[in-house]
C-alpha positions in Angstrom: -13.8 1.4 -16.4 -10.3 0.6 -18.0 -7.9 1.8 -15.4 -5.0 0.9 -17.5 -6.4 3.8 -20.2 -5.4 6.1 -17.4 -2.1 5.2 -16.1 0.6 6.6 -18.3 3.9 4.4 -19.1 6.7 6.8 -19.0 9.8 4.5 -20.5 13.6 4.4 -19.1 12.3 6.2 -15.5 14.1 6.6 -13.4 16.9 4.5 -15.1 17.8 3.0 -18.8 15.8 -0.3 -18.8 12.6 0.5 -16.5 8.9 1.0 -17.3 7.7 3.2 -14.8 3.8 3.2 -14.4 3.2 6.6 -13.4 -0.7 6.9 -11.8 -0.2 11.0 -11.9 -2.5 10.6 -15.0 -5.1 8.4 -12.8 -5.4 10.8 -10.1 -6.4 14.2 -11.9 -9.2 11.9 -13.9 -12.2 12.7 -11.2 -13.8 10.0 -12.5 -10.9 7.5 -12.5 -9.7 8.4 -8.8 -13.6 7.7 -7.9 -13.7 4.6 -9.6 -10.4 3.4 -8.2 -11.4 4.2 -4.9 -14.6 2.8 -5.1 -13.4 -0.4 -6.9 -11.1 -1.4 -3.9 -14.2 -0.8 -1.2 -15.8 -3.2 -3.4 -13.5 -6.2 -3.4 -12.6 -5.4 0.6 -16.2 -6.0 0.7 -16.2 -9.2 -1.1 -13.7 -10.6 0.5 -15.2 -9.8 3.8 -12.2 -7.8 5.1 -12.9 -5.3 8.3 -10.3 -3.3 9.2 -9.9 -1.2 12.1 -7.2 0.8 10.3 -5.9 1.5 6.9 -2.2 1.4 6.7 -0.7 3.5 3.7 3.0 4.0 3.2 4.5 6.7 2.3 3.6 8.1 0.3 1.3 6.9 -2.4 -0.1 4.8 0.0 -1.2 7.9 1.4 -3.2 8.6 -1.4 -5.4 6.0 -1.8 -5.4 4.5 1.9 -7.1 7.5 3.5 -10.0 8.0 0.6 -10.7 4.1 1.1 -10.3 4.4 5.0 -12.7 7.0 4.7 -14.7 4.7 2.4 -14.6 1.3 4.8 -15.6 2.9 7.9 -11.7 2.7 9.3 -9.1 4.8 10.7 -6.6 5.7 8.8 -2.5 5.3 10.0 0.7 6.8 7.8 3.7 4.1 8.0 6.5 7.4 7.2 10.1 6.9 6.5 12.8 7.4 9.2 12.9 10.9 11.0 9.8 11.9 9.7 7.2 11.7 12.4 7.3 13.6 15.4 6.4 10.9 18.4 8.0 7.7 19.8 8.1 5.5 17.1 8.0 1.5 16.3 10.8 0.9 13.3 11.9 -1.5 11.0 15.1 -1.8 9.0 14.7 -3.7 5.4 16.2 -4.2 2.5 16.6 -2.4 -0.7 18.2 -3.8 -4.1 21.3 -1.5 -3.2 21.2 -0.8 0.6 19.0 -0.5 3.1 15.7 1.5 4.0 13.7 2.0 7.6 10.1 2.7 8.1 8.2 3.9 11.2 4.3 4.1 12.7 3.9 6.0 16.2 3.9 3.8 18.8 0.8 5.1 19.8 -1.2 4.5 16.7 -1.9 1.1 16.6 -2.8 -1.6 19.6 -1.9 -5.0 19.6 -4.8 -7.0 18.3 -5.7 -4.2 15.5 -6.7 -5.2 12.4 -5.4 -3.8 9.8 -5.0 -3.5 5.6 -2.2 -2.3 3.9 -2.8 -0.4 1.0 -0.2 1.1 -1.5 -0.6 2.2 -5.2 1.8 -0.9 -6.3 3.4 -3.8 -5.7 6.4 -4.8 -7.5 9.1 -6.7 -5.6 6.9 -6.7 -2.0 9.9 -5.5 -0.5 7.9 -2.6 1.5 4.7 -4.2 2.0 6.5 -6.9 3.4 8.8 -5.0 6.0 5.2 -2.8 6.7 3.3 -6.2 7.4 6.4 -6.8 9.8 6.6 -3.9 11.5 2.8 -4.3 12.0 3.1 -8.3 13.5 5.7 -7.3 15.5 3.5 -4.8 17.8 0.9 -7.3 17.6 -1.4 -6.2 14.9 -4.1 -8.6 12.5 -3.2 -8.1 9.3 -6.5 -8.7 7.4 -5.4 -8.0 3.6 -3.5 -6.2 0.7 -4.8 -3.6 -1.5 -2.7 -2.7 -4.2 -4.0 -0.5 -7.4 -0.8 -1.9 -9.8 0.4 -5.1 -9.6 3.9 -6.3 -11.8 3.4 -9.6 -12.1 6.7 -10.7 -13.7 8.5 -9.0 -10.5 6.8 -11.5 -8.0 6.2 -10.0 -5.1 3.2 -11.3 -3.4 5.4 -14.4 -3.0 7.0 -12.2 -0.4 4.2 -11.0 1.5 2.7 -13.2 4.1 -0.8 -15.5 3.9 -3.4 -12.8 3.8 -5.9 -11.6 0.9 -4.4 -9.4 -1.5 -6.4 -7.3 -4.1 -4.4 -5.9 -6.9 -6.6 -3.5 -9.1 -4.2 -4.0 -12.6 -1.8 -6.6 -13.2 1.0 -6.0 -15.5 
């Protein structure tokens, strides 16, 4: 299946100058979103990646982290930003092209030792993935793999993330 066919290019979003790829358009295809999902079991599978969790940011991540969590056999653990979940939290401050951004998992979600795959819908600079793979090393966590649907290329930002396997779906 050509995912590309069904993720929509929405031009100047949300600023002059930007391509956004907007997977909206992916998502109400039944057959796409099944494809998509199944398509990233598959290369976990290759690549011989076990996870004990799935770790999906907010909130795309959400998205397709719990349907492949689901999928593999793992639990599946939100990584929410700042004040949004209800328990003691671990967090971690990053950085933003203009500012700065925190993100937070329960304390109680994940042991040291877990293994664990982030997922998200894209990866563009790494900036997220990367402070998500740090807050995960710094309670102790395995990180076993990336899973990315969109990948932009040109942006470079698997040079940011840290020596694991990383599946990107579509490169632009």
């Amino acid at each position: 299946m050509d995912l590309k066919s069904l993720i929509r290019d929405i031009p100047d979003f949300p600023k002059p100058g930007i391509l956004f790829r907007d997977i909206t358009t992916l998502l109400r295809d039944p057959e796409g979103l099944r494809y998509t999902i199944d398509f990233l079991a598959q290369k976990c599978i290759e690549l011989e990646i076990q996870a004990d969790c799935i770790v999906g940011m907010e909130s795309r991540g959400f998205i397709f982290g719990a349907p492949l969590a689901y999928k593999l056999g793992s639990g599946f653990i939100p990584i929410r930003k700042k004040g949004k979940l209800p328990a003691a939290v671990h967090s971690i401050d990053y950085e933003l092209e203009y500012g700065t951004d925190s993100l937070e998992v329960h304390q109680d979600a994940l042991s040291p030792g877990s293994k664990v795959l982030i997922v998200d819908d894209l990866i563009a600079t790494g900036g997220t993935a990367s402070a998500t793979a740090k807050l995960l090393q710094k309670i102790g966590c395995e990180l076993v793999g990336f899973g990315f649907i969109i990948e932009l290329r040109d942006l470079q930002g698997r040079k940011h993330l840290p020596d694991a396997p990383i599946i990107s779906l579509v490169e632009y």
